[in-house]
N, C-alpha and C positions, 0 to 999 in steps of 0.2 A: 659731525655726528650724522648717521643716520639709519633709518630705524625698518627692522624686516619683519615680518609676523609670519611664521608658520603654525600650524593648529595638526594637533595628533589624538585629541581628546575630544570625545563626546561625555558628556555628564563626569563620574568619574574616574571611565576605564580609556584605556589608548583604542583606537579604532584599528592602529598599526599603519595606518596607513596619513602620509605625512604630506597635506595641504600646503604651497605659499599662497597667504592670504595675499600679502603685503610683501613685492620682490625690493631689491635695492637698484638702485636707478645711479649709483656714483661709480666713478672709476676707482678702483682702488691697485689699478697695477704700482708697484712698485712701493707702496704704501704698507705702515704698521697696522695691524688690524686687531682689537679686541674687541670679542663677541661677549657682551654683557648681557649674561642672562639670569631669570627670577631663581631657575629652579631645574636641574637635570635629576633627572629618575633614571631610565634604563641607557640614556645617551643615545639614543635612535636620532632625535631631532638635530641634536650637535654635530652627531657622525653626517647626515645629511649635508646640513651647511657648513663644516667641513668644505667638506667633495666639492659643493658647489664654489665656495668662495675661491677655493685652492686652484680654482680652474680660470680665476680670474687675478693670476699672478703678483698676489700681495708680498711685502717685501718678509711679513710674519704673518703668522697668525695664531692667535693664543682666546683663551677662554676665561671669562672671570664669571661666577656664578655664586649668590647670594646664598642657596640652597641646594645641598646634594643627597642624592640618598643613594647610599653606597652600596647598599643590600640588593636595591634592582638594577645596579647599571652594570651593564651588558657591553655594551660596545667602550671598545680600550680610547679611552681620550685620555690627549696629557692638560689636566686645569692647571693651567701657571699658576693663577694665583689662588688656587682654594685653600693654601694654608693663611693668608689674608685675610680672604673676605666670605668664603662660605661657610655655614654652618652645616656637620651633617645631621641627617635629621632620619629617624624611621621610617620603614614603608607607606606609613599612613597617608592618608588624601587630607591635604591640607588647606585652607581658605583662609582668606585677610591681606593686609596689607598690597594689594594688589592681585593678589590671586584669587581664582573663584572658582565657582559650582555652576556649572549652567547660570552663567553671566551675576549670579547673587555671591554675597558675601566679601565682592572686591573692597570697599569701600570701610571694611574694617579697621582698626586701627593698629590690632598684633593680628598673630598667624596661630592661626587655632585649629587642631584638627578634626574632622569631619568624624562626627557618630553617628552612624544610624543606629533609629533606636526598633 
């Protein structure tokens, strides 16, 4: 296992433009790879790390994602297993369970979405 962070988000909108906080340091040539992520929205960040992993000659590489929201995503990915493990969920900005707003509301215990009032 190990673990990569990229950032495309300031507060609740995409900046579009796509940070590695945190690259991955292992070999994975010839290796099965799934990318476990919280949450795809428009598929920019996935399609990214895509390209980048794919250039690092894994023996697969597939996607499993907790969270999708189908309405914004843009870029064509194939999720292997989103009929398993994601839920899809509306366009809304969502927080909890791990996810957050400008670093608040991670520590939640469900996924609640974000009103402003």
């Amino acid at each position: 296992i190990s673990f990569v962070k990229l950032a495309s988000y300031q507060g609740i909108a995409s900046t579009g433009e796509i940070k590695e906080v945190i690259g991955l340091n292992e070999d994975i040539t010839n290796r099965a790879v799934i990318i476990v992520e919280d949450i795809v929205d428009t598929g920019a960040t996935m399609k990214r790390m895509i390209e980048k992993l794919g250039t690092r000659s894994p023996a697969s590489l597939d996607i499993c994602t907790l969270l999708l929201k189908p309405g914004k995503l843009k870029a064509p990915l194939n999720i292997k297993y989103v009929e398993y493990a994601a839920m899809e969920i509306p366009n809304d900005f969502i927080v909890g369970y791990g996810l957050d707003y400008d670093q608040q509301g991670r520590n939640l215990r469900d996924i609640y979405t974000l009103v402003e009032e």
